[in-house]
C-alpha positions as CSV (number, residue, x, y, z in Angstrom):
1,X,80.3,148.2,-26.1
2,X,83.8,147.3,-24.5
3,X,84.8,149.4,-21.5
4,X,87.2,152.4,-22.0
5,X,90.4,152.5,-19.9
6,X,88.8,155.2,-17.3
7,X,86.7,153.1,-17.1
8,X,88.4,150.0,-15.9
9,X,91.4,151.7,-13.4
10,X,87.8,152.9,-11.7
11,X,86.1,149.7,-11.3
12,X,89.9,148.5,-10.1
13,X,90.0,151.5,-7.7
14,X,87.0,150.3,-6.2
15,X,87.6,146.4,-5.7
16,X,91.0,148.1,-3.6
17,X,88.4,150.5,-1.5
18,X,86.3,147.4,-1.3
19,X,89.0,144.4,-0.3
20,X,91.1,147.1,1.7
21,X,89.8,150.3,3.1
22,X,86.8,149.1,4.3
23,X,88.4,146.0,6.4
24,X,90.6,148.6,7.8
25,X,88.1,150.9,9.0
26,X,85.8,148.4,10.2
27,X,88.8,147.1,12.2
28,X,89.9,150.5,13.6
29,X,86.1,150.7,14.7
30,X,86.1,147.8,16.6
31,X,89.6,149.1,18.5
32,X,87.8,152.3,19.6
33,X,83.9,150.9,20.2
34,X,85.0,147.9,21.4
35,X,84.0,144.4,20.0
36,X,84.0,141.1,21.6
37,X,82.1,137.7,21.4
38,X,80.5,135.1,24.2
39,X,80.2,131.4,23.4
40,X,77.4,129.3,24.5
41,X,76.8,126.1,25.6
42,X,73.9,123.6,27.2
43,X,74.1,120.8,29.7
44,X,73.1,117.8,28.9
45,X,69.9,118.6,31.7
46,X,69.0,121.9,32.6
47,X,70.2,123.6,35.8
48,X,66.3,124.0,36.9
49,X,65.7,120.2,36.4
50,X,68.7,119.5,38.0
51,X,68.1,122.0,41.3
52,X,64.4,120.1,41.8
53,X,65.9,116.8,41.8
54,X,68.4,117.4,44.3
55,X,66.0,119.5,46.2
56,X,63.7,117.1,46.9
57,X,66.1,114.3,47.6
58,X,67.5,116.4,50.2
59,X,64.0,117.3,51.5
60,X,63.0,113.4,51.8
61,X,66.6,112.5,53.5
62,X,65.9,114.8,56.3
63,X,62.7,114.0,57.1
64,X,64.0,110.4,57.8
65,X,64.8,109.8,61.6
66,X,68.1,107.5,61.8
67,X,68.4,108.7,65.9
68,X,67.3,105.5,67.1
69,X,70.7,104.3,65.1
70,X,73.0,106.5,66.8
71,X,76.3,104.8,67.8
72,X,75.9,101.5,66.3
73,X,77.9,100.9,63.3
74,X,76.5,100.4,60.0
75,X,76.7,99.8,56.3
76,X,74.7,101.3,54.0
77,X,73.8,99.1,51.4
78,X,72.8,101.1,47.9
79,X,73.2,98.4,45.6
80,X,69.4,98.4,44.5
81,X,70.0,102.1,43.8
82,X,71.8,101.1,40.7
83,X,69.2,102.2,38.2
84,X,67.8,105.1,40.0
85,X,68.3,108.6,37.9
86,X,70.7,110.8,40.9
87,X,71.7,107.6,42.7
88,X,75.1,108.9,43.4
89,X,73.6,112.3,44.7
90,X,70.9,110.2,46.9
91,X,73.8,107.7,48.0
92,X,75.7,110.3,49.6
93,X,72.9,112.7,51.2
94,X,71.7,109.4,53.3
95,X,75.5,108.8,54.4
96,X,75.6,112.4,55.2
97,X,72.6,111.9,56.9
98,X,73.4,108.6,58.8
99,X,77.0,110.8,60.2
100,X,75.2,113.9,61.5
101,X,72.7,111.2,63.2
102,X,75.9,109.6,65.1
103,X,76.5,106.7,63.8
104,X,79.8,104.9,62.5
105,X,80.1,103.8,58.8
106,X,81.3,100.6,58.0
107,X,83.8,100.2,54.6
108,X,83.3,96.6,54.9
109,X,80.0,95.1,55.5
110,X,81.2,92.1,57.2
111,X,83.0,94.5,60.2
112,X,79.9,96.3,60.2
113,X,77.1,95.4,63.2
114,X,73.9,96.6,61.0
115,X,73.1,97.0,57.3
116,X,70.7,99.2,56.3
117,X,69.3,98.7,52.6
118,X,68.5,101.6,50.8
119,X,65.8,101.8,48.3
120,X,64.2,104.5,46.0
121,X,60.4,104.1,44.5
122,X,60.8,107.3,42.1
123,X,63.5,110.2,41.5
124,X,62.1,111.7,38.6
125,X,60.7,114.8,37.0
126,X,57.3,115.6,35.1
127,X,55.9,118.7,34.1
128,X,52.3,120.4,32.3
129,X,51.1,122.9,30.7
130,X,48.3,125.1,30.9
131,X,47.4,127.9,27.5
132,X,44.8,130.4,27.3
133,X,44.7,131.4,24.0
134,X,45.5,129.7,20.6
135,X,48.5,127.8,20.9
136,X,50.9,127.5,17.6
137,X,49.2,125.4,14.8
138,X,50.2,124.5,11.0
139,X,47.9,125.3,8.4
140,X,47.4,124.8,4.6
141,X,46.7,127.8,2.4
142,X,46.2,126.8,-1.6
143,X,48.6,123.8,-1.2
144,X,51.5,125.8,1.0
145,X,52.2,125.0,4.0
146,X,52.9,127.8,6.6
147,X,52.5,127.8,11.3
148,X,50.6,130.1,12.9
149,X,52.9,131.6,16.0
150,X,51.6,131.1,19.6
151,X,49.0,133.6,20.3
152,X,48.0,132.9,24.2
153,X,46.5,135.5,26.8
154,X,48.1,133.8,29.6
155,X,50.6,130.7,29.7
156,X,51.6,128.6,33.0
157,X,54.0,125.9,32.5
158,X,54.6,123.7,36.0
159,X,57.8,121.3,36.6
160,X,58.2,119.2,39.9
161,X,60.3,116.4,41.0
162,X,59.2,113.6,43.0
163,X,61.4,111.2,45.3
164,X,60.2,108.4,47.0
165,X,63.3,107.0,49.7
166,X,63.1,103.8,52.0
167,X,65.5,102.2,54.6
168,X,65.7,99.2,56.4
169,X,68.1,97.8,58.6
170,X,69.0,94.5,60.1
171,X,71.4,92.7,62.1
172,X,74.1,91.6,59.9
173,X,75.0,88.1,61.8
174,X,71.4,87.1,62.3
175,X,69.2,88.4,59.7
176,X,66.9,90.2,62.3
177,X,64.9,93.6,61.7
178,X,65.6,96.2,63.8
179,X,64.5,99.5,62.3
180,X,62.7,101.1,59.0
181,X,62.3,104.5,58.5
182,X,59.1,104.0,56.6
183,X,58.2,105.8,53.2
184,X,59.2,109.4,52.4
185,X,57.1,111.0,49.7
186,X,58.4,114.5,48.7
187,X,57.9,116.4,45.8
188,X,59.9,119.8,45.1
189,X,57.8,122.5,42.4
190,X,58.7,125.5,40.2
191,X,56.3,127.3,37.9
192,X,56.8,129.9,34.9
193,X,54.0,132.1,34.3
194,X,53.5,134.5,31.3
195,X,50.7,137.4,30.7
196,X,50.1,138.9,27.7
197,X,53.5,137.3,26.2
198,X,55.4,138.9,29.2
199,X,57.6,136.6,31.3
200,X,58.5,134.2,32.6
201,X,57.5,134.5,36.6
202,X,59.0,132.1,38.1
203,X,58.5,130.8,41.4
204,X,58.5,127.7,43.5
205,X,60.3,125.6,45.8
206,X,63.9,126.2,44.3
207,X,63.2,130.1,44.1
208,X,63.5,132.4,46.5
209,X,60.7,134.9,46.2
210,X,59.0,136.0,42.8
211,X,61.7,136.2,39.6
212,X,61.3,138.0,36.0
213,X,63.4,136.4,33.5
214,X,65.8,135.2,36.2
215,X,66.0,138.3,38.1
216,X,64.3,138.9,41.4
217,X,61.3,141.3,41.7
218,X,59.9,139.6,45.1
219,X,61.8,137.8,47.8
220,X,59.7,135.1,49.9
221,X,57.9,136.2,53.1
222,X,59.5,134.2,56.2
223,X,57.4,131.4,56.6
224,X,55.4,131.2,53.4
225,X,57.3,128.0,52.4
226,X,56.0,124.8,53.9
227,X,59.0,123.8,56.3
228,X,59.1,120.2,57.8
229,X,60.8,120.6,61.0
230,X,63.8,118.3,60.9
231,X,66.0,117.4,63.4
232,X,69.3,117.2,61.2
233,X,69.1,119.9,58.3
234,X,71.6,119.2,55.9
235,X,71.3,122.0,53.8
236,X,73.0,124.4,57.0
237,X,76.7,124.5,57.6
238,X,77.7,123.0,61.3
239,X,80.5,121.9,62.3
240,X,80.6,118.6,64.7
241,X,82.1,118.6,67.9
242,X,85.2,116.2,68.4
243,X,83.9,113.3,70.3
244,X,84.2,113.5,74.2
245,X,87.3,111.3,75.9
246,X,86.9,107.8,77.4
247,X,86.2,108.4,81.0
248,X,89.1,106.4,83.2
249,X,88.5,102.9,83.9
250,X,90.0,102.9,87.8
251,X,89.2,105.4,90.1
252,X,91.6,107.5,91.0
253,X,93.6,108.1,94.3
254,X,92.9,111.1,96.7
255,X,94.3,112.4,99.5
256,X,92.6,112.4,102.7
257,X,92.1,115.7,103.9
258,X,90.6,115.6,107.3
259,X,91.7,116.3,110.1
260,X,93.0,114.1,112.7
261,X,93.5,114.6,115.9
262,X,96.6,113.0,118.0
263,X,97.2,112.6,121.3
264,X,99.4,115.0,123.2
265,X,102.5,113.5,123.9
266,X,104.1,114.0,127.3
């Protein structure tokens, strides 16, 4: 049965209310609530993974002892550092390192009196896992296909990052050894924790006391951190005092101020 004309200017009244009105209100609501949007992004590597690595390369420079180097001018040599994940990152922590230790750095290593040869057995991350419960599974039911979600009582997930650092150094001119630092082995942690699907509690080496979901609930008790005592801590601010002035090569005139005692003249 074909619509009457009542009919039609209605269903037209509508598609106006529809393609009009409503936009318009919606808009005015967003003018008096308020509406706005946030974009997202990732890195390429996550902040955490990113905070252990340089953690523990910073850890593993200090421990190193570069006093016996102190005043004699060197140049670091990094070139078997090449492939190592962070190389830049480790590069410039051991020339920080070799400054606050007081020696000079050599631009050219043909001016340079030592080379020291930098080399790195591991700067990487690993991490495990550890469920109670029964973790996420697929299943078949008549032919179909369908996953079971996570069901787990308690959850730990742990993430380190190891570094393994070397140095050598030799006389350039002659080939001979004069110093290694020996191997520094450090490894920097951080663990998420879950209970009864409530978390993550995250703490570690990188945290500063106990966190919820990013947010601290516990700050760390002076002390309850392992601390290697260091010499040079390169994670402090300090500022270095201008080297002292050249003491004079000649010895300088005085006066002589005793007295002396003349004859009396008559």
């Amino acid at each position: 049965m074909p619509s009457s004309p009542s009919t039609l200017r209605l269903r037209n009244t509508n598609r106006v209310v529809a393609g009009v009105v409503l936009p318009a209100l919606m808009a005015a609501l967003c003018l008096t609530v308020g509406c706005g949007s946030t974009r997202w992004s990732d890195s390429k590597r996550t902040a955490t993974e990113q905070m252990l690595v340089s953690d523990a390369i910073e850890r593993a420079v200090m421990r190193i002892d570069m006093q016996p180097l102190a005043g004699r001018n060197v140049f670091l040599d990094t070139t078997v550092l090449d492939d190592v994940s962070d190389d830049k990152y480790l590069t410039s922590a051991l020339r920080h390192k070799l400054l606050a230790s007081g020696c000079g750095l050599a631009s050219d290593r043909d001016k340079a009196e030592l080379v020291l040869e930098a080399r790195a057995g591991a700067v990487g991350t690993d991490r495990n896992e550890l469920l109670l419960g029964i973790p996420a599974t697929s299943v078949t039911v008549g032919g179909n296909g369908t996953s079971l979600p996570e069901m787990a009582l308690a959850k730990r997930t742990d993430q380190r990052a190891v570094v393994k650092v070397n140095i050598c150094a030799y006389e350039r001119a002659s080939g001979v050894a004069v110093w290694q630092s020996g191997v520094e082995h450090v490894a920097s942690n951080t663990r998420d924790r879950w209970l009864f699907g409530t978390g993550p509690f995250q703490d570690g080496d990188i945290n500063d006391g106990v966190e919820f979901a990013g947010e601290k609930i516990r700050k760390a008790k002076p002390g309850a951190a392992e601390e290697t005592a260091v010499a040079i801590d390169l994670r402090q601010p300090k500022v270095y005092a201008a080297p002292a002035a050249p003491e004079p090569t000649g010895a300088a005139a005085t006066a002589d101020t005793r007295a002396v005692h003349l004859p009396t003249l008559r």
